[in-house]
N, C-alpha and C positions, 0 to 999 in steps of 0.2 A: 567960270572955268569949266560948265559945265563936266563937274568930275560928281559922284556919290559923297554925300558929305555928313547925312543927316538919316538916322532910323525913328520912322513914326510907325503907331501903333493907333490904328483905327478902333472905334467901338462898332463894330457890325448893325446894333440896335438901334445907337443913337446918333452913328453917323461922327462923333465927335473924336476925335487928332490931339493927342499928346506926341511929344517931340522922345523918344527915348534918351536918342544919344546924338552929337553933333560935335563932327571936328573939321572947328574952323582952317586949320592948316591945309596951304591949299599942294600943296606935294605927298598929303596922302591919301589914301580914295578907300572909302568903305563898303563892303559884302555883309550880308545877313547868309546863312544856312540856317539849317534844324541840324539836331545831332541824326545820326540813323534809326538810334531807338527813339526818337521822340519828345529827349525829355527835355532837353536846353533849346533856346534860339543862340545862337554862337553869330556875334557881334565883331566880324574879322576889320582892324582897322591896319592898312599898311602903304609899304612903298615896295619899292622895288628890291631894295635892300632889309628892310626891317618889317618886320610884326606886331601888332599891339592887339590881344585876342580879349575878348568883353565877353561873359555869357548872364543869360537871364533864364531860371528857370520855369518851365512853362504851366508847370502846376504851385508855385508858389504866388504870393499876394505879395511880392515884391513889386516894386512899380519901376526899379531902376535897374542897370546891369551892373554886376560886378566884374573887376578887372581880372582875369585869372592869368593872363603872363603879360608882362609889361614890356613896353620900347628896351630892346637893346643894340646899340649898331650892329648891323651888319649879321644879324639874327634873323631867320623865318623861324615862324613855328605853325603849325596844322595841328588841327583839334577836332576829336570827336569822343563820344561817351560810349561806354559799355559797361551794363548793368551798374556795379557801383565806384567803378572810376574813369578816368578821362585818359584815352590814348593820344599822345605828342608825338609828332612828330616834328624835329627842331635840327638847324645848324650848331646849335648852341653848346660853344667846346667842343667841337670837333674840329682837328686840324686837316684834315684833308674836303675836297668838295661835298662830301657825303654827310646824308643826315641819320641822325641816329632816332631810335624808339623810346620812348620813356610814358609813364603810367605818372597819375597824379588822381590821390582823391580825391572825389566828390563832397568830402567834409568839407575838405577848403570853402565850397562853394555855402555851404548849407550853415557855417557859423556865421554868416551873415545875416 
């Protein structure tokens, strides 16, 4: 389908490829960023209509991402980190075209 589908994580050293994350679904297409400060890789998985946002912290011994907002129809959401929480930007429950601003802690991430 050639669409993005799949985030690998190289070893620099030893040249070796783990798969982080992979979705098979072929109506949605996947983006990696960095947060601006540095600290997460932000695992954006979506469509046209919807969002499914993955982060992986980049100083943690985690090997896998976790899910921090999940698929809901007809929902975008954008994500980045500052100092110790994560600024959203989402459709979600808003009744006119606009989106709105929302904060979510970085615990979320770190009880993992």
């Amino acid at each position: 389908m050639l669409r993005p589908f799949q985030v690998c994580l190289m070893d620099l050293e030893t040249r070796e490829e783990r798969v982080l994350f992979t979705d098979e679904d072929p109506t949605h297409y996947v983006d990696i960023s960095v947060t601006k400060d540095k600290r997460y890789l932000i695992i954006n998985n979506n469509t046209k209509e919807d969002s499914e946002i993955w982060v992986l912290d980049r100083n943690s011994t985690l090997d896998k991402p976790i899910k921090l907002i999940s698929r809901k129809d007809n929902c975008r959401s954008y994500v980045d980190h500052l100092r110790d929480f994560f600024i959203v930007i989402t459709n979600e429950n808003v009744e006119s075209q606009n989106f709105k601003l929302a904060t979510l802690s970085d615990e979320v991430v770190s009880q993992f």
